[in-house]
C-alpha positions in Angstrom: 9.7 -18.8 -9.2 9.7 -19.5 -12.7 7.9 -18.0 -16.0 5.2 -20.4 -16.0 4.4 -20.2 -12.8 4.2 -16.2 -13.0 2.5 -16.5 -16.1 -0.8 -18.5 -14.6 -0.2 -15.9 -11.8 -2.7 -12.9 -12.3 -0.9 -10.3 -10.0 2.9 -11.5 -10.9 5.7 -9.3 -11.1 5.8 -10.9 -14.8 2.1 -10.2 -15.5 2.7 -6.8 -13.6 5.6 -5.6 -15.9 4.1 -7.5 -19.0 1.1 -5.2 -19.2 3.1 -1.7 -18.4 5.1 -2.8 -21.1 2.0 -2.9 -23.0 0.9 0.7 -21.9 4.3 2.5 -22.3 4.3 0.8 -26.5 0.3 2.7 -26.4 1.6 5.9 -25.0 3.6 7.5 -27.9 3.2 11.1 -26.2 6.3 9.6 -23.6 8.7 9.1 -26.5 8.1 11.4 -29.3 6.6 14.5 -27.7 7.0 17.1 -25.3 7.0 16.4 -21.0 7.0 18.8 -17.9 6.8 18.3 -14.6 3.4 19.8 -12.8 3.3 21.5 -9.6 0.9 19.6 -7.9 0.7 21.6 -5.1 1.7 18.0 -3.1 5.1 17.3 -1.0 4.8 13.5 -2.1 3.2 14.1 -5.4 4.9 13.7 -8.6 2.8 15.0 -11.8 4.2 14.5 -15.5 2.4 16.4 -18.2 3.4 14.7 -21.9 2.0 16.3 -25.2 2.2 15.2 -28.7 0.0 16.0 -31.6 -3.5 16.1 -30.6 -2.8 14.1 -27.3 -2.4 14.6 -23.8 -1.3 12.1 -21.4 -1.4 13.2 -17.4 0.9 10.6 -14.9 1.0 11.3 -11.3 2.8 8.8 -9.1 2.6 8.9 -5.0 6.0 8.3 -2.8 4.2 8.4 0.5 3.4 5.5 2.8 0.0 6.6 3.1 -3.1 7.3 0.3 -2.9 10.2 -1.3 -6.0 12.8 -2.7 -4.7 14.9 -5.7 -7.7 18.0 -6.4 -5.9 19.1 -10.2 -7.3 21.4 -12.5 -7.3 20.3 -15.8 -6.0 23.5 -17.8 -3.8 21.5 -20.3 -7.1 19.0 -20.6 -9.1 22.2 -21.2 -7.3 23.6 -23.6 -7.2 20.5 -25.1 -11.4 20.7 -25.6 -12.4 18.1 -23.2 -13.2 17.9 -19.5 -12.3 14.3 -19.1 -9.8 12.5 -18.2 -9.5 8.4 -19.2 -7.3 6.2 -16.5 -5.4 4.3 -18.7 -5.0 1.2 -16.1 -8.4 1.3 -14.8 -10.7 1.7 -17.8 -12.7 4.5 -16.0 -13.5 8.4 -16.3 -12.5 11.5 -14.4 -15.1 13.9 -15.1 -14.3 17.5 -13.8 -16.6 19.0 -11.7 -18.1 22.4 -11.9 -15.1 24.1 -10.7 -13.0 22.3 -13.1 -11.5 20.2 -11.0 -10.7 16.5 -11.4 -10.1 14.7 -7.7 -7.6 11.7 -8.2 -7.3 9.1 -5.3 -3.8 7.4 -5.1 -3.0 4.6 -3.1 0.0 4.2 -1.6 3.3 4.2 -3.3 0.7 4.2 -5.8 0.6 5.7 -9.6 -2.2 6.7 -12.0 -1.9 7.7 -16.0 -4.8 9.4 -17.4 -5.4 10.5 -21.3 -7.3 13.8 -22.1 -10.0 13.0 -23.7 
């Protein structure tokens, strides 16, 4: 393989690693502010809270083989003053229900960031 052939390639590992480039440089809560690690409440799980100033970032990544459903309650997101949640790869809202819960599908080996807000 060679760049120009990844380049015209929509789903390249170039194109791929080009664009979470391009999210980590929008994400300054990673760098410059505070991080924990959530209990999910999931054996194959893993959930990153990240806080700094007025924002919240949310990244949960999935190590099993097989699809995973997350149900989280949003109490940092609450706190925050908002009850949604933006995907940051996807373009599209989690709105919690009236339990205030937000359900987040993850594929496979999959991983999800969301903003508060």
């Amino acid at each position: 393989m060679n760049v120009e052939t990844q380049r015209r390639e929509q789903d390249s590992m170039l194109n791929w690693m080009t664009s979470m480039i391009r999210l980590r440089r929008e994400c300054p809560e990673i760098g410059n502010g505070s991080w924990e690690i959530m209990n999910t409440g999931y054996e194959h799980i893993l959930g990153m809270y990240y806080q700094w100033k007025d924002r919240q970032l949310f990244i949960w990544h999935n190590f099993s083989e097989k699809p995973q459903e997350l149900v989280f309650m949003a109490k940092e997101a609450e706190e925050a003053g908002t009850r949604r949640l933006v995907d940051l790869m996807n373009n599209i809202e989690s709105i919690e229900d009236d339990k205030g819960r937000h359900t987040i599908t993850l594929e496979a080996y999959g991983y999800r960031w969301f903003r508060a807000g």
